[in-house]
C-alpha positions as CSV (number, residue, x, y, z in Angstrom):
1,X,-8.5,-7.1,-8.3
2,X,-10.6,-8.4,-5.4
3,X,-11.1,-7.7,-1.8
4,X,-11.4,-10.7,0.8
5,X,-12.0,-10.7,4.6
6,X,-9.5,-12.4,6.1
7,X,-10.6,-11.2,9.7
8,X,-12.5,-8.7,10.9
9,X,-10.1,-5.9,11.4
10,X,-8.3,-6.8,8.1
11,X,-8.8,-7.0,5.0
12,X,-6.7,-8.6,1.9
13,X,-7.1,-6.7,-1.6
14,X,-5.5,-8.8,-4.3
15,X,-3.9,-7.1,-7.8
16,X,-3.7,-9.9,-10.5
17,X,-1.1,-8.4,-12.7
18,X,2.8,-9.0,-13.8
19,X,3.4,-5.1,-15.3
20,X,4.3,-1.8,-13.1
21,X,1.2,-0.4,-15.3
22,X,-0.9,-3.1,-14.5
23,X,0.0,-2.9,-10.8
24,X,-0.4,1.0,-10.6
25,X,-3.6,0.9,-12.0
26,X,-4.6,-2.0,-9.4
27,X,-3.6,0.6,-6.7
28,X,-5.3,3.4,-8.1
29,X,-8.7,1.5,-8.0
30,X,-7.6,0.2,-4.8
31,X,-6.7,4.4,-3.0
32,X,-10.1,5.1,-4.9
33,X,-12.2,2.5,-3.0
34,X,-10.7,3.4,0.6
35,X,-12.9,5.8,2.7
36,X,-10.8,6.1,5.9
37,X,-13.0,3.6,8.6
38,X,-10.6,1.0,7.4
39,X,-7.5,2.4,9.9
40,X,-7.3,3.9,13.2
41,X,-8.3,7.6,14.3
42,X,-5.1,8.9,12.5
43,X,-4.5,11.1,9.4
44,X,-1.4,9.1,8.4
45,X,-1.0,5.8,7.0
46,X,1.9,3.5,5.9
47,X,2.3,1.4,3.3
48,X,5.2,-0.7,3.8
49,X,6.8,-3.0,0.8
50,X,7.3,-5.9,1.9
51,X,9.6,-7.5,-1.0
52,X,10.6,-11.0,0.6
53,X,6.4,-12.2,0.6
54,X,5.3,-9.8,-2.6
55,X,3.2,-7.9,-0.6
56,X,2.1,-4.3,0.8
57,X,0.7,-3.5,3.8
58,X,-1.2,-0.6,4.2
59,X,-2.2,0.5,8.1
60,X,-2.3,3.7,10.5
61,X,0.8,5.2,11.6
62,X,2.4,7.9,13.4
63,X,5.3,9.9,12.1
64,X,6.0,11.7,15.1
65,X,6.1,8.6,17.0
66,X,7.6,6.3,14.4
67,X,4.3,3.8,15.5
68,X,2.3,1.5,13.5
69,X,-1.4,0.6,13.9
70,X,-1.9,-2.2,12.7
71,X,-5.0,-3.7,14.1
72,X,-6.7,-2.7,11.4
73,X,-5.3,-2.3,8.1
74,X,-5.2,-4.2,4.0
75,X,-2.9,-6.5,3.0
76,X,-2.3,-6.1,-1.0
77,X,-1.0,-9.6,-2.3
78,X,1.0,-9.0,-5.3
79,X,1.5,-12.9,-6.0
80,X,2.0,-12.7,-10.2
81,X,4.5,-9.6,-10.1
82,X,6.0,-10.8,-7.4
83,X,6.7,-14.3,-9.5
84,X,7.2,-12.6,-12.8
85,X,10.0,-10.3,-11.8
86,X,13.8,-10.5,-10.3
87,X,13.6,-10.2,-6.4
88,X,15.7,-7.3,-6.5
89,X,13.7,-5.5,-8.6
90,X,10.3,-5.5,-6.5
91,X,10.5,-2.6,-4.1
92,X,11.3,-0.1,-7.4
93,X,8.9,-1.5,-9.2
94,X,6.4,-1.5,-6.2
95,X,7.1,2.1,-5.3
96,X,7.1,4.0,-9.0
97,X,3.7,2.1,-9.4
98,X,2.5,3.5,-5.8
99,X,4.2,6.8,-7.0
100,X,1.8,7.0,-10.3
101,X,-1.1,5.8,-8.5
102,X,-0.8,7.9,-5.9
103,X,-0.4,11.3,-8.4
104,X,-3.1,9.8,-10.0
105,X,-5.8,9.8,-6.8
106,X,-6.1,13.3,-6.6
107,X,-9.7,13.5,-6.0
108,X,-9.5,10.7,-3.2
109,X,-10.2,10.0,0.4
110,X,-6.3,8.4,0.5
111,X,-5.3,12.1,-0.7
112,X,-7.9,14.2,1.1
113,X,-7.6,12.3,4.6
114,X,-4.4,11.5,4.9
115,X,-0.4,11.9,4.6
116,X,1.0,8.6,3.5
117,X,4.2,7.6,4.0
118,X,6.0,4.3,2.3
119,X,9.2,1.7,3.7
120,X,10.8,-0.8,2.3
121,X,11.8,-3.9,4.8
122,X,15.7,-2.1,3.8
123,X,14.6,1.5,5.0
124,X,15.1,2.8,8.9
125,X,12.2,5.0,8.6
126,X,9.8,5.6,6.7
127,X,9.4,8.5,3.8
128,X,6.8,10.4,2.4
129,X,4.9,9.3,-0.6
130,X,4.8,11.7,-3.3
Protein backbone atom coordinates (compact mmCIF):
# COMPACT_ATOMS: atom_id res chain seq x y z
CA UNK A 1 0.00 0.00 0.00
CA UNK A 2 1.17 3.46 -0.90
CA UNK A 3 -0.11 6.86 -1.18
CA UNK A 4 0.81 9.15 -4.30
CA UNK A 5 -0.23 12.75 -5.20
CA UNK A 6 -1.64 12.77 -8.27
CA UNK A 7 -2.81 16.55 -7.81
CA UNK A 8 -3.23 18.63 -5.18
CA UNK A 9 -6.76 18.08 -4.18
CA UNK A 10 -6.33 14.28 -4.78
CA UNK A 11 -4.70 11.81 -3.78
CA UNK A 12 -4.31 7.99 -5.10
CA UNK A 13 -3.76 5.18 -2.36
CA UNK A 14 -2.78 1.98 -3.94
CA UNK A 15 -3.66 -1.75 -2.24
CA UNK A 16 -1.21 -4.37 -3.84
CA UNK A 17 -3.17 -7.50 -3.21
CA UNK A 18 -5.36 -10.33 -5.13
CA UNK A 19 -7.39 -11.75 -1.79
CA UNK A 20 -10.68 -10.06 -0.11
CA UNK A 21 -8.40 -10.45 3.18
CA UNK A 22 -5.67 -8.85 1.68
CA UNK A 23 -7.73 -6.03 0.33
CA UNK A 24 -9.72 -5.50 3.66
CA UNK A 25 -6.78 -5.17 5.53
CA UNK A 26 -5.33 -2.61 2.76
CA UNK A 27 -8.53 -0.56 3.65
CA UNK A 28 -8.28 -0.86 7.20
CA UNK A 29 -4.74 0.83 7.19
CA UNK A 30 -6.11 2.99 4.63
CA UNK A 31 -9.70 4.33 7.09
CA UNK A 32 -6.87 4.38 9.87
CA UNK A 33 -4.60 6.88 8.11
CA UNK A 34 -7.55 9.36 7.09
CA UNK A 35 -7.97 12.38 9.53
CA UNK A 36 -10.93 14.22 7.74
CA UNK A 37 -8.81 17.50 5.93
CA UNK A 38 -8.72 15.15 2.98
CA UNK A 39 -12.77 16.03 1.93
CA UNK A 40 -14.95 18.82 2.07
CA UNK A 41 -16.71 20.48 5.25
CA UNK A 42 -19.16 17.47 5.38
CA UNK A 43 -19.71 14.56 7.92
CA UNK A 44 -20.53 12.14 5.05
CA UNK A 45 -18.48 10.56 2.60
CA UNK A 46 -18.88 8.11 -0.36
CA UNK A 47 -17.02 5.48 -1.51
CA UNK A 48 -18.25 4.43 -4.77
CA UNK A 49 -17.02 0.96 -6.49
CA UNK A 50 -16.21 1.52 -9.46
CA UNK A 51 -15.99 -2.24 -11.03
CA UNK A 52 -15.33 -1.50 -14.90
CA UNK A 53 -11.54 0.40 -13.89
CA UNK A 54 -10.94 -1.75 -10.39
CA UNK A 55 -11.11 1.09 -8.48
CA UNK A 56 -12.81 3.10 -5.41
CA UNK A 57 -13.35 6.45 -4.93
CA UNK A 58 -13.65 7.79 -1.79
CA UNK A 59 -14.98 11.75 -1.54
CA UNK A 60 -17.58 14.14 0.39
CA UNK A 61 -21.15 13.67 -0.12
CA UNK A 62 -24.48 14.69 0.82
CA UNK A 63 -27.28 12.18 1.51
CA UNK A 64 -29.95 14.65 1.70
CA UNK A 65 -28.93 16.07 -1.47
CA UNK A 66 -27.84 13.00 -3.26
CA UNK A 67 -24.37 15.36 -4.12
CA UNK A 68 -20.86 14.47 -4.53
CA UNK A 69 -17.73 16.52 -3.62
CA UNK A 70 -15.45 15.53 -5.39
CA UNK A 71 -12.76 18.14 -5.56
CA UNK A 72 -11.13 16.63 -3.10
CA UNK A 73 -11.12 13.05 -2.49
CA UNK A 74 -8.71 9.38 -2.83
CA UNK A 75 -8.73 7.28 -5.53
CA UNK A 76 -7.91 3.50 -4.28
CA UNK A 77 -6.43 1.53 -7.33
CA UNK A 78 -7.18 -2.00 -6.90
CA UNK A 79 -5.06 -3.06 -10.11
CA UNK A 80 -4.01 -6.93 -8.90
CA UNK A 81 -7.63 -7.95 -7.59
CA UNK A 82 -9.13 -6.31 -10.11
CA UNK A 83 -6.86 -8.67 -12.71
CA UNK A 84 -6.98 -11.74 -10.47
CA UNK A 85 -10.76 -12.08 -10.23
CA UNK A 86 -13.97 -12.51 -12.68
CA UNK A 87 -15.50 -9.02 -13.46
CA UNK A 88 -18.55 -9.98 -12.01
CA UNK A 89 -17.31 -10.74 -8.92
CA UNK A 90 -15.56 -7.26 -8.03
CA UNK A 91 -18.28 -5.14 -6.41
CA UNK A 92 -18.94 -8.27 -3.74
CA UNK A 93 -15.74 -8.82 -3.21
CA UNK A 94 -15.00 -5.02 -2.91
CA UNK A 95 -17.84 -4.37 -0.55
CA UNK A 96 -17.52 -7.45 2.13
CA UNK A 97 -13.77 -6.33 2.31
CA UNK A 98 -15.00 -2.52 2.98
CA UNK A 99 -17.69 -4.17 5.18
CA UNK A 100 -14.81 -5.93 7.47
CA UNK A 101 -12.66 -3.07 7.31
CA UNK A 102 -15.00 -0.74 8.16
CA UNK A 103 -16.29 -2.98 11.53
CA UNK A 104 -12.78 -3.18 12.01
CA UNK A 105 -12.04 0.86 12.36
CA UNK A 106 -13.76 1.36 15.33
CA UNK A 107 -11.43 3.65 16.96
CA UNK A 108 -11.10 5.81 13.74
CA UNK A 109 -11.45 9.37 12.39
CA UNK A 110 -13.58 7.43 9.22
CA UNK A 111 -15.88 6.14 12.15
CA UNK A 112 -15.75 9.09 14.55
CA UNK A 113 -16.23 11.88 11.75
CA UNK A 114 -18.29 10.57 9.51
CA UNK A 115 -21.38 8.46 8.06
CA UNK A 116 -20.18 6.64 4.99
CA UNK A 117 -22.19 5.48 2.51
CA UNK A 118 -21.06 3.00 -0.47
CA UNK A 119 -22.55 2.54 -4.59
CA UNK A 120 -21.81 0.47 -7.05
CA UNK A 121 -21.71 2.03 -10.78
CA UNK A 122 -25.29 -0.67 -10.81
CA UNK A 123 -26.86 1.15 -7.71
CA UNK A 124 -29.45 4.38 -8.08
CA UNK A 125 -28.42 5.58 -4.72
CA UNK A 126 -26.22 5.11 -2.54
CA UNK A 127 -26.49 2.92 0.97
CA UNK A 128 -25.09 3.05 4.11
CA UNK A 129 -21.93 1.18 4.99
CA UNK A 130 -22.26 -1.01 7.88
Amino acid sequence: MAWEDKVSNQKTYIIHSVSEDGLAEGLLDLFSEIEGHEFEASSELLIFIDATNGSLFISAYSSKSEEVFDEKGIFVLLEELWESIESYDFDEIVLQALRTAYSKSENSVLRSKFNVFYQTEEQCLAMPLH
